[in-house]
Kinemage of the C-alpha trace (Angstrom):
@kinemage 1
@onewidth
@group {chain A} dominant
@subgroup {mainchain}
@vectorlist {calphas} color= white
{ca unk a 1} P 3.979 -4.859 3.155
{ca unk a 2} L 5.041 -2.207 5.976
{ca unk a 3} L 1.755 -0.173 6.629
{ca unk a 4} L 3.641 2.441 8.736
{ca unk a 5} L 6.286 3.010 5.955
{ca unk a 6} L 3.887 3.622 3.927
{ca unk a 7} L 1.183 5.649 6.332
{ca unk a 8} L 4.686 7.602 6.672
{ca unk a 9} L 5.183 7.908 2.667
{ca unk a 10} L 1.690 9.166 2.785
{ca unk a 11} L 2.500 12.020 5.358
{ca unk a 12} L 5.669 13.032 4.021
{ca unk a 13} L 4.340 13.161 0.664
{ca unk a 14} L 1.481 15.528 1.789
{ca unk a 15} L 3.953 17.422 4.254
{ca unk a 16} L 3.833 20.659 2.147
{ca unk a 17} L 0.528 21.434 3.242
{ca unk a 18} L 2.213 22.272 6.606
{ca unk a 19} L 3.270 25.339 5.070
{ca unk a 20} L -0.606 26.052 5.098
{ca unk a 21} L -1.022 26.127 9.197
{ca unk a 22} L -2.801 22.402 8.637
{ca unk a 23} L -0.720 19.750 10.598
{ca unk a 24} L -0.369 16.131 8.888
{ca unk a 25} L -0.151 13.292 10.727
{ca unk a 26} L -0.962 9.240 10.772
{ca unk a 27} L -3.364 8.509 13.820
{ca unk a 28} L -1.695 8.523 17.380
{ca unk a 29} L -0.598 5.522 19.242
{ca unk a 30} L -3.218 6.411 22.169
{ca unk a 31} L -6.546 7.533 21.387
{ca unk a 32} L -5.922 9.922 23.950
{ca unk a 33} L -3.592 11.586 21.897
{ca unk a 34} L -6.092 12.684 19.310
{ca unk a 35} L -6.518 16.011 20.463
{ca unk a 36} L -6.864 18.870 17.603
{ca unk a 37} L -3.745 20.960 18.920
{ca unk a 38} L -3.832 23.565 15.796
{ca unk a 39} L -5.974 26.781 14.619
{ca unk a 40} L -6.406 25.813 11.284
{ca unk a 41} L -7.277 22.339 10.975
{ca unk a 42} L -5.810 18.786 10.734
{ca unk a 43} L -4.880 16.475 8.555
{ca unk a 44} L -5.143 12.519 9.518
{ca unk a 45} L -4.344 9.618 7.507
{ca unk a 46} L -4.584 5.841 8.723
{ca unk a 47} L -5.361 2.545 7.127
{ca unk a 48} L -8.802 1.680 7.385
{ca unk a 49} L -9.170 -1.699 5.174
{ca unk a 50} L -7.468 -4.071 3.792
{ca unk a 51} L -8.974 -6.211 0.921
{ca unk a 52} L -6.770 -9.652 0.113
{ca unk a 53} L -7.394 -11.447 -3.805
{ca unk a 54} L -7.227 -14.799 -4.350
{ca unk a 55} L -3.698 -16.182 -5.042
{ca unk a 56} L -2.935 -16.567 -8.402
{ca unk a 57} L 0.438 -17.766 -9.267
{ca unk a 58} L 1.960 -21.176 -9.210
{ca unk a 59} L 4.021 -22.542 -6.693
{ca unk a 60} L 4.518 -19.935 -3.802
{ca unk a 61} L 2.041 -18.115 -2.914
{ca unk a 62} L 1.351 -14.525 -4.555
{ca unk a 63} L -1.107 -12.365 -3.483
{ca unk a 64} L -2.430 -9.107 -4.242
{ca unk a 65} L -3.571 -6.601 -1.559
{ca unk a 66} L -5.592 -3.501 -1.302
{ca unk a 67} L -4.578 -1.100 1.227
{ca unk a 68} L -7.917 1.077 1.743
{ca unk a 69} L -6.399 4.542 4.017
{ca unk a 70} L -8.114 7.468 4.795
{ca unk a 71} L -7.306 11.010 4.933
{ca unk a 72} L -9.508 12.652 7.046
{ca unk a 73} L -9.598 16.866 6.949
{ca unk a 74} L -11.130 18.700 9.734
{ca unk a 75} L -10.277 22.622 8.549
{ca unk a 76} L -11.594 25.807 9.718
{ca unk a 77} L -11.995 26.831 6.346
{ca unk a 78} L -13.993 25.912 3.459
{ca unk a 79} L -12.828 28.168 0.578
{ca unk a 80} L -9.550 29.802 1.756
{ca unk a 81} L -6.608 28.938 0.471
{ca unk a 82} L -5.867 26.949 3.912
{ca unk a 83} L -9.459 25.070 3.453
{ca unk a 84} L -10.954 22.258 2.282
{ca unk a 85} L -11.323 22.667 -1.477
{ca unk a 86} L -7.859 23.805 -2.128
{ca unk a 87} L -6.473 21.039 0.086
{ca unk a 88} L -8.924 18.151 -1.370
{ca unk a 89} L -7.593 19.382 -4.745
{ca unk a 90} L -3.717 19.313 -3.188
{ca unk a 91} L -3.899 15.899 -1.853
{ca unk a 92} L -5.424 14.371 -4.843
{ca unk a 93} L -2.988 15.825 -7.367
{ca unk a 94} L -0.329 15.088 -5.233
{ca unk a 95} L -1.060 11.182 -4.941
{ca unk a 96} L -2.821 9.873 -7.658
{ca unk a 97} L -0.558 8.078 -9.496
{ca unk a 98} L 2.211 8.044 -7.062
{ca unk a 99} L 3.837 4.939 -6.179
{ca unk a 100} L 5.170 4.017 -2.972
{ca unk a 101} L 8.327 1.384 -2.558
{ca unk a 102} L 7.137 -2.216 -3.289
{ca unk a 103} L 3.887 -0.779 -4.101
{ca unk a 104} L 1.513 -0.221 -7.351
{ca unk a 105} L 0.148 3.166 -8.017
{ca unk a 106} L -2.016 5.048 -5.795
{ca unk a 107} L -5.692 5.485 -7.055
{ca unk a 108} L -8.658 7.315 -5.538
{ca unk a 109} L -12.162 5.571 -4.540
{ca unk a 110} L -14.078 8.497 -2.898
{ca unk a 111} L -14.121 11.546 -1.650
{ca unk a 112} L -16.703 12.332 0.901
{ca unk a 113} L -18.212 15.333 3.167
{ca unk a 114} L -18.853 14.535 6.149
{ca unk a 115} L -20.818 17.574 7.934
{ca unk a 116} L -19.851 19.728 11.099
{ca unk a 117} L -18.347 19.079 14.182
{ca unk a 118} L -16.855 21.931 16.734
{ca unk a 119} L -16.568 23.999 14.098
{ca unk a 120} L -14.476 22.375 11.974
{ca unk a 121} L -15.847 20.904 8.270
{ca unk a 122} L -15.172 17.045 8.276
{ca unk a 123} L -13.876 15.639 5.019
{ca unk a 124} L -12.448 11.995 4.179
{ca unk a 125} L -10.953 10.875 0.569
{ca unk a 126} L -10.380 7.501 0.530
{ca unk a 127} L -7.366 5.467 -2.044
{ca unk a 128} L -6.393 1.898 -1.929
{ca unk a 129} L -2.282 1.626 -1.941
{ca unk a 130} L -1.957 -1.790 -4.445
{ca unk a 131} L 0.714 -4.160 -3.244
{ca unk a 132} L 1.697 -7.753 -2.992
{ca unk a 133} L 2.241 -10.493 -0.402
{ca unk a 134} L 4.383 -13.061 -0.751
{ca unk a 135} L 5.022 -16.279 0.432
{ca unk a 136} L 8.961 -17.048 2.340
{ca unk a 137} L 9.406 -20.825 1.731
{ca unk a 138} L 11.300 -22.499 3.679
{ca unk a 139} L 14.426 -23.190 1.867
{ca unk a 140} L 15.502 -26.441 4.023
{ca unk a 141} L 12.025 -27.869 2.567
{ca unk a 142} L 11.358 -26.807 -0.657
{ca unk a 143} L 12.489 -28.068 -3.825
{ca unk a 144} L 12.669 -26.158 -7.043
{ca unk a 145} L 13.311 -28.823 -9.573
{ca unk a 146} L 13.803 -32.205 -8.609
{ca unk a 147} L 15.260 -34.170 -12.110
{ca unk a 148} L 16.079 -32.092 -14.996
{ca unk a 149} L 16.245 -34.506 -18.149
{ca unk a 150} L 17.489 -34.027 -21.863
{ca unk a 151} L 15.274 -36.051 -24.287
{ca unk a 152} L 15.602 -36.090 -28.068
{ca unk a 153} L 12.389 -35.756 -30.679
{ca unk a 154} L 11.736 -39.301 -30.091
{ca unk a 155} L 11.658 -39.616 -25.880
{ca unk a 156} L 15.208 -40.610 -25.611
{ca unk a 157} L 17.193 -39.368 -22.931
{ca unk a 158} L 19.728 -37.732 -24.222
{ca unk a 159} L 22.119 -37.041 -21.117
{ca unk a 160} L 22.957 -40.917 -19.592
{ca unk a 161} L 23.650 -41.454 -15.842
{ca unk a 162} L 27.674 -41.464 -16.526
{ca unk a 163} L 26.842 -37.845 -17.922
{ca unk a 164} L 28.259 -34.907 -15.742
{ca unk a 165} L 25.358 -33.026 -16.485
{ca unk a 166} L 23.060 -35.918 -15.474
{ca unk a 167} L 20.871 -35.288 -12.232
{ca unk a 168} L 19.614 -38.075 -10.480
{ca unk a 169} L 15.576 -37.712 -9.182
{ca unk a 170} L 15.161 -36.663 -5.928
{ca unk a 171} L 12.272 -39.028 -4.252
């Protein structure tokens, strides 16, 4: 699970909307950098949650994860087609369903306006990015099988120690 390969997935995916005069980008290193450097609007997508399930596998450890991002819009325009509305519609056609390496589809959970601010209409859609963790035994340590045994219908062992398939238990 590499959250900036896939916050960069994200941004290439939406990329075409540069064509539009709205720059897409993940969040900047530095809050200082956050400055709104464009006349159109911006386009900002970072990871905002992350919900892990309850393992559910047997032996090493598998676990589901729900990446929560968020792609925040703050666009001079509403209804133009550099706004809002056509870019809500954009981004949501463009990831639903999509797939990211090692990942599950892409689903929405919200969209949501979120007013004014310096003239600029605030938006954020939210989608969880489904993946999986999983556990790196350590090899030295752990043991996959430790006697494999042949037994007929009647709980006989069927392969006897001077067998070269026999395998002796490991303790």
């Amino acid at each position: 699970m590499d959250i900036q390969a896939i916050e960069q997935i994200l941004i290439d995916r939406l990329s075409p909307l540069r064509s539009t005069g709205i720059r897409v980008r993940g969040l900047p290193s530095l809050p200082s950098d956050l400055g709104l450097d464009t006349n159109t609007g911006i386009l900002t997508i970072y990871l905002d949650k992350t919900n892990f399930e309850s393992p559910g596998s047997l032996g090493l450890v598998v676990q589901s994860v729900l990446l929560q991002f968020v792609i925040e819009l703050r666009l001079t325009n509403l209804r133009e087609p550099n706004g809002a509305y056509p870019a809500i519609r954009y981004i949501c056609n463009r990831l639903i369903g999509f797939a990211p390496p090692d990942c599950e589809n892409i689903y929405l959970l919200s969209h949501e306006f979120m007013g004014e601010k310096d003239k600029l209409w605030i938006h954020q859609i939210r989608l969880i990015v489904p993946t999986r963790l999983f556990e790196i035994p350590d090899i030295d340590s752990y043991v996959l099988l430790k006697q494999i045994t042949l037994e007929d219908g009647y709980g006989n062992v069927v392969i006897n120690e001077d067998s070269p398939f026999y395998t002796p238990p490991i303790n």
